[in-house]
N, C-alpha and C positions, 0 to 999 in steps of 0.2 A: 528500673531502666539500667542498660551496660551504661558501668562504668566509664567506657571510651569513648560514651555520648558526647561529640563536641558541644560546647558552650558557646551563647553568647550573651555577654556580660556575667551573670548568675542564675540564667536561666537557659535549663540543658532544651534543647531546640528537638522538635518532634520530629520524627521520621516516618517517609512514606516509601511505599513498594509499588510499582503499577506492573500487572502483568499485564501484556496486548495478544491478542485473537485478532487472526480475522487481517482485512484489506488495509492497504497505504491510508486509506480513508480514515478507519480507526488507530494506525500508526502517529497520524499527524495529528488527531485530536489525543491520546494519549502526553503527546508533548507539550501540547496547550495545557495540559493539566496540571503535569510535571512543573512547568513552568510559571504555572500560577501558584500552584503551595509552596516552591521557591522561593518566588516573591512577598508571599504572604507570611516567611520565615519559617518555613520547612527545610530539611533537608536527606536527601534523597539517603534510602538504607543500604545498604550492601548485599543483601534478599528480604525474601520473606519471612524469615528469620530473627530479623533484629529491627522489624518495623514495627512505631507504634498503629500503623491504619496500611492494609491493604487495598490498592483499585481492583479488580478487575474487568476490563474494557471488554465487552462480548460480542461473539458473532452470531451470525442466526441463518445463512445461507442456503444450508443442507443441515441434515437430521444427523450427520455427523460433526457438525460445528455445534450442536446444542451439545450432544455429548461431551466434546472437547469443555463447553463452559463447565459442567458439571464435574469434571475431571479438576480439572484447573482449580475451583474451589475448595475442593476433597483437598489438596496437594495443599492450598494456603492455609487451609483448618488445621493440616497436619503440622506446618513449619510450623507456625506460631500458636500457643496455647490462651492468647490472652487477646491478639491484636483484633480487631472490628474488621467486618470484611464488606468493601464499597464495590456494590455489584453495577455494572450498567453499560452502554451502550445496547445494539440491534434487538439482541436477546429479551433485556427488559421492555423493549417497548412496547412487543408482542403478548408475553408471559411473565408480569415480572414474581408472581404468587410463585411459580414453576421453583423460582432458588431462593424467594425468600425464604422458603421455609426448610430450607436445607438445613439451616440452623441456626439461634438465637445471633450468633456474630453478626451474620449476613445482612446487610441491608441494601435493599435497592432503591436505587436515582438513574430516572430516566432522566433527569438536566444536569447535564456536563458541569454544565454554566456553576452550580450548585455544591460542585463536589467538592472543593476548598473549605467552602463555609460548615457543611455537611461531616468533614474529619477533622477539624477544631472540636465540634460540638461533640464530636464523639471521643475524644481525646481528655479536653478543656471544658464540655457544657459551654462552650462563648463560639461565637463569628470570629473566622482569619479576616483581620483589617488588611481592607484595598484589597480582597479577592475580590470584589463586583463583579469589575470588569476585565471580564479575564482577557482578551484579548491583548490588550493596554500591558497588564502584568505581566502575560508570558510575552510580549516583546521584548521588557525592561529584563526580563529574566533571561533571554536570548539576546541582548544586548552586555551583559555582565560576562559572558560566556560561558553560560549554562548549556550550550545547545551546538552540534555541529557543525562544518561549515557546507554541509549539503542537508538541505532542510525543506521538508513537505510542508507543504503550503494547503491547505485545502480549500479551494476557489466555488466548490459546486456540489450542493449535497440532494439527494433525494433522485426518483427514477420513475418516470413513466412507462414502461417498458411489458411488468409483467410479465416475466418469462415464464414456463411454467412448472418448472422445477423450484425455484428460489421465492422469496416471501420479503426479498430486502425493500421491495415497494411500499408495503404494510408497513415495516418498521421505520421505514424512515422519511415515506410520505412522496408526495411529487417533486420534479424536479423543479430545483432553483438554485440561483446565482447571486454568489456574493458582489456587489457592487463592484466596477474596474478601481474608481476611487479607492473605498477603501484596500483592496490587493496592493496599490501602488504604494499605500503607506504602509501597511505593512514589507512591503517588499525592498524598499528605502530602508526601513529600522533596521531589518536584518543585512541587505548590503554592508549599512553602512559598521553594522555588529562583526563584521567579517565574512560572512556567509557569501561563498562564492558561487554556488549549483543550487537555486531552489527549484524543487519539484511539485509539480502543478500535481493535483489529486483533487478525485471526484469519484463519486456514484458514478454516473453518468457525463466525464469531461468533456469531449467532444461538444455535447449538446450545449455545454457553456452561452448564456448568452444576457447580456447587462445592455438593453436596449439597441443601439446599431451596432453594438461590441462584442463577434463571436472571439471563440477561443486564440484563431489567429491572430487577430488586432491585437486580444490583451498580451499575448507574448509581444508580439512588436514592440508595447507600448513599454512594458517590463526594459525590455532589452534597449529600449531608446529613453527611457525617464530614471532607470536606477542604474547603480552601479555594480549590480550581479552579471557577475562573469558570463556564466550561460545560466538559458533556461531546459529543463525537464520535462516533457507533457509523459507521464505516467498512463495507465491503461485506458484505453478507449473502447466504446462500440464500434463495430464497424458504420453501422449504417447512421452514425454520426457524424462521419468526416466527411470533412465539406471540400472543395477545391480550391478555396483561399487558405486550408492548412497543409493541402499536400504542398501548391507554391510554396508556404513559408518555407518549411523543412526543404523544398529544394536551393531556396533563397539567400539562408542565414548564416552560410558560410562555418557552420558547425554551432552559433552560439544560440541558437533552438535545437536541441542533440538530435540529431538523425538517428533517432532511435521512435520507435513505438510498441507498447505493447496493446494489440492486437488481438482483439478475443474474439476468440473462433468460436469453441466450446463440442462443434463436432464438423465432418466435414462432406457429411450427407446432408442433400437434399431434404429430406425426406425427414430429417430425425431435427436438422432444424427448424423448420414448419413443426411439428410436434411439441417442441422446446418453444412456441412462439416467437423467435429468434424474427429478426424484420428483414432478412435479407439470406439469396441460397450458397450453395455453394460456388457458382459460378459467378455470383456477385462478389464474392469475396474474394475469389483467383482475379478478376478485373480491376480489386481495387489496390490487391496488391503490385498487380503490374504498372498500376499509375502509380503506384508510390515510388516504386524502385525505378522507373523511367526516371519520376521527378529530382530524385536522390539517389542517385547510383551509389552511393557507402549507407544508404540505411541499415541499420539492424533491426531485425523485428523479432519478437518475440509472441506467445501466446498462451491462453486455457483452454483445455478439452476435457472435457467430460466424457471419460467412459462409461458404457452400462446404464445409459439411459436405458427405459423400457421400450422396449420394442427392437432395441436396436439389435440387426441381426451381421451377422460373418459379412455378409455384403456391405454393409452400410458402414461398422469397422474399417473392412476394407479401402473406401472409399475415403475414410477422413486420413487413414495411412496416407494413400498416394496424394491428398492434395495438401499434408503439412509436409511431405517428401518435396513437394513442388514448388511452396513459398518458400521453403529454407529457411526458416525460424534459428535465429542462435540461442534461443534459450522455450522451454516446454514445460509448462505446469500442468500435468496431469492430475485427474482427481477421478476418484472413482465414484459413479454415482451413488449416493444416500439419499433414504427418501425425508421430505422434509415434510412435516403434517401440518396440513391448512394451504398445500397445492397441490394443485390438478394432479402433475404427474405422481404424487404419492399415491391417489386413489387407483393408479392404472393397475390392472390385474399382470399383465406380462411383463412382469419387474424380470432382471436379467438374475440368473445366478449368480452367486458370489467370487465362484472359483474362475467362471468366464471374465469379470471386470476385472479380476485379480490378473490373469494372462493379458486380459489388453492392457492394461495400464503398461506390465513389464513391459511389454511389444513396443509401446509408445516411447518409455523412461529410454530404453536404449538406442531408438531413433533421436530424439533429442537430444542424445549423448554425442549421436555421431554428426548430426546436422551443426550442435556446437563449432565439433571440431573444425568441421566442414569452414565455418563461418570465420573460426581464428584463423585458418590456415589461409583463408582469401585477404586477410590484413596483414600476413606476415609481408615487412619491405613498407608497410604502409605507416603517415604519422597520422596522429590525432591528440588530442587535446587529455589529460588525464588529470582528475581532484585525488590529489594524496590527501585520504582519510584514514590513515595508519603510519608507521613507519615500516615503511618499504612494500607498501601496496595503495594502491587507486584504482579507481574506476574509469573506464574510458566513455568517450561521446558515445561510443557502440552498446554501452552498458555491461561491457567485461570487466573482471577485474584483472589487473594488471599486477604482474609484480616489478617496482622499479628503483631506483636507488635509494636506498633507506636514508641520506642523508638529508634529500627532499621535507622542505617543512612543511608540517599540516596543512593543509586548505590553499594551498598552491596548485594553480591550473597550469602544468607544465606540457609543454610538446613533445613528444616520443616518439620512436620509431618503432616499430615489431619487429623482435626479433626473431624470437622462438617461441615455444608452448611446453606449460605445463601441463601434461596429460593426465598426471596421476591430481593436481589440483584444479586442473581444468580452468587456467588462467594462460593471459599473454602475456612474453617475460619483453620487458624494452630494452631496448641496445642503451 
């Protein structure tokens, strides 16, 4: 063990690395993790380099997120010659054989819940005392101030949906919701730990739903029962939102963020029917104009997939002119990969490579300029901004901001726009 291992009392204290892959979903359960070998008297290493137990939290989306895990493994085989390597999330659920046997380090856990007790024993041969219940622990461990003051919450895990590109149904089973009860307590702990922006996350969040309690109520309930500055709702389906959450967002005065991210995925008729997608294109122009009637400052943002199979120059074309038309200030493009054990892997008219590789470019620099488009319509305008750095924050809009460095962390400050950084692609505040 390095020598600069801190101590406590006379006993040098084990270190963990977690690398994360993959959705906000597996972002916010990574921290849970984190949070509980904390608690359990871990403490976090500097890389993968100088840990005694590596995570790695996996994704399984597309047939290029398997490769990324494989990648990713290679990479912590290589930092460390000695460390254990804790494989799991999406990826394991499916295949967990696929990287056990990558090599003797590796070991896969499909229960999160697990993974504490799991790197003692591969450490130690013993159980980390009080990992149980990890929940409990990564609050006390987010309470100590382990953990940000804008922190994912994950309210809703699992998805009915079945698209036909992706396999995250398989891995992670149908949808369900964490009790509003327990949300509020945990939402409470971290309030009252500091945390001022928690960010709702889910498989499927929109479809949220805890008895008469859809997604809208529990923000309400959030933002009338704790003491978190605002709330977050992170990516949605379209054909999840309901009309008592476009209200909210026009209602709350900014402390539900007029923001959404809004998965598209393409903007053809035709290619979303294919995709199994539950709704066309021109349902999706309709919901964004209810949104932005409801909320005239929303910012929206979204996913598209290039190069699905089939998809031809027309069909391209068409998702061009209707992400031109929502005005998204922010575009995650992907290009399609097939993923094996769905529909569309088996289709014969998979797209060229070099064609996905031009739409994608075609999209990155629409996205670029729809950004701009989006800061330049808040220049003159205030909004609420959490300094999570010195001398930068994120705004309601979901920009980052850059604004007076003497600003202390986790402060939700009001600002005005002033100007744009073009070359960092942020709004600078007066």
């Amino acid at each position: 063990m390095p020598d600069a291992r801190h101590r406590a009392g006379d006993t040098l204290l084990p270190r963990f690395h977690i690398h994360t892959l993959g959705c906000k979903v597996n972002q916010a359960e990574s921290e849970t993790m984190a949070a509980a070998l904390l608690a359990a008297g871990w403490e976090k290493a500097g890389g993968a380099a100088d840990c005694d137990v590596a995570i790695l939290n996996t994704c399984t989306v597309t047939g290029e997120a398997d490769a990324k895990n494989r990648k990713a493994i290679r990479m912590l085989l290589r930092a460390n010659d000695t460390a254990p390597i804790i494989v799991t999330g999406c990826a394991i659920n499916i295949d967990a054989n696929r990287y056990g046997d990558m090599d003797a380090r590796v070991r896969c856990e499909t229960d999160k819940a697990k993974i504490p007790t799991l790197a003692s024993r591969l450490v130690h041969g013993e159980s980390s005392p009080g990992a149980d219940n990890l929940t409990q622990v990564a609050l006390r461990a987010r309470k100590d101030g382990a953990f940000r003051t804008r922190v994912d919450l994950k309210i809703q895990d699992g998805c009915d949906n079945a698209c036909s590109y992706c396999i995250v149904h398989v891995a992670r089973g149908p949808a369900r919701s964490v009790p509003a009860r327990k949300i509020l307590e945990q939402a409470r702990v971290l309030a009252n730990a500091g945390t001022r922006e928690l960010v709702l996350v889910g498989i499927d969040l929109a479809a949220y739903k805890d008895g008469d309690t859809d997604l809208a109520q529990l923000a309400a309930m959030l933002l009338g029962q704790t003491k978190i500055g605002r709330v977050r709702i992170s990516s949605v389906e379209p054909q999840s939102v309901t009309p008592s959450l476009i209200g909210a967002l026009g209602h709350s005065d900014g402390r539900l963020c007029r923001h959404l991210h809004l998965c598209l995925q393409s903007g053809s008729s035709k290619v979303l029917h294919e995709m199994n997608r539950h709704y066309d294109a021109a349902a999706f122009a309709k919901l964004v104009a209810r949104l932005r009637d409801a909320a005239p400052q929303l910012a929206l943002s979204t996913d598209v997939i290039v190069g699905f199979p089939g998809e031809t120059d027309e069909d391209f074309e068409e998702s061009y002119r209707l992400i031109e038309r929502c005005g998204f200030m922010r575009l995650h493009v992907f290009r399609y990969s097939r993923r094996p054990g769905t529909p569309a892997a088996e289709r014969a008219d998979q797209v060229d490579p070099q064609v996905k590789a031009t739409r994608s470019q075609t999209l990155m620099e629409l996205g670029r300029r729809l950004a701009l488009e989006d800061m330049e319509r808040r220049l003159g305008s205030f909004e609420q901004v959490i300094v999570e750095r010195p001398g930068l924050g994120t705004s309601e809009s979901y920009h980052t901001v850059a604004c007076n460095a003497a600003l202390p962390i986790g402060e939700l400050v009001t600002v005005e726009f002033a100007d744009i950084d073009t070359e960092n692609m942020r709004l600078i505040a007066r």
